[in-house]
C-alpha positions in Angstrom: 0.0 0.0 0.0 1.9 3.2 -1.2 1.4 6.2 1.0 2.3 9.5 0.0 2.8 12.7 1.6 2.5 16.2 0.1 3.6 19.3 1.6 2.5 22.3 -0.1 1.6 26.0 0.8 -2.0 27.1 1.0 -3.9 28.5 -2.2 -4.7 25.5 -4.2 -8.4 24.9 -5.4 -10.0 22.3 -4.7 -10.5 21.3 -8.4 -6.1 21.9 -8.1 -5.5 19.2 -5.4 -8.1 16.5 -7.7 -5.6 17.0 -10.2 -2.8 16.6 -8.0 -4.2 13.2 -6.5 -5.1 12.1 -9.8 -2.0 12.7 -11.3 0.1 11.4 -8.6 -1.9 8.0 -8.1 -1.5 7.3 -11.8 2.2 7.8 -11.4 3.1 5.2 -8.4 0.2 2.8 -10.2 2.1 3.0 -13.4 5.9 3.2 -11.3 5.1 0.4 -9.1 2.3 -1.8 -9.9 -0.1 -0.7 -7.5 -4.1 -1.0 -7.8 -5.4 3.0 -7.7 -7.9 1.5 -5.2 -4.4 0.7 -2.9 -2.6 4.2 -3.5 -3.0 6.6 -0.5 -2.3 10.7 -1.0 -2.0 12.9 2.1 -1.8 16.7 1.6 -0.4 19.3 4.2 -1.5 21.9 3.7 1.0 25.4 5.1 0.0 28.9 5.7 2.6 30.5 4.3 3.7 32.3 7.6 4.8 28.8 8.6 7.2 28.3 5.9 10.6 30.0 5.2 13.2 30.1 2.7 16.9 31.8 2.9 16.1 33.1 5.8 12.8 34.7 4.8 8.9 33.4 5.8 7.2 33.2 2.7 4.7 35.7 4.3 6.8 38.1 4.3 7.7 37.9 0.3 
């Protein structure tokens, strides 16, 4: 059972993260031979005052 995780800042639509499962689960079905039905997608979901890059939170940009 293939689990995957994820992590992306806030701001997608909901119509966004169907693609994103969609997509992903035909890539490990097609990658490893796993049945869609088996293929597991979390999302975390960030505000973007809870992530920072060189030094900066992306709220801030």
């Amino acid at each position: 059972m293939p689990i995957v995780h994820i992590h992306l800042l806030e701001g997608r639509t909901l119509d966004q993260k169907r693609e994103l499962v969609r997509t992903v689960t035909d890539a490990v079905v097609n990658s490893v031979n796993a049945a869609p039905e088996r293929v597991h997608i979390v999302l975390h979901e960030m505000e973007r005052e809870n992530f920072g890059e060189a030094g900066v939170l992306n709220s801030d940009c």
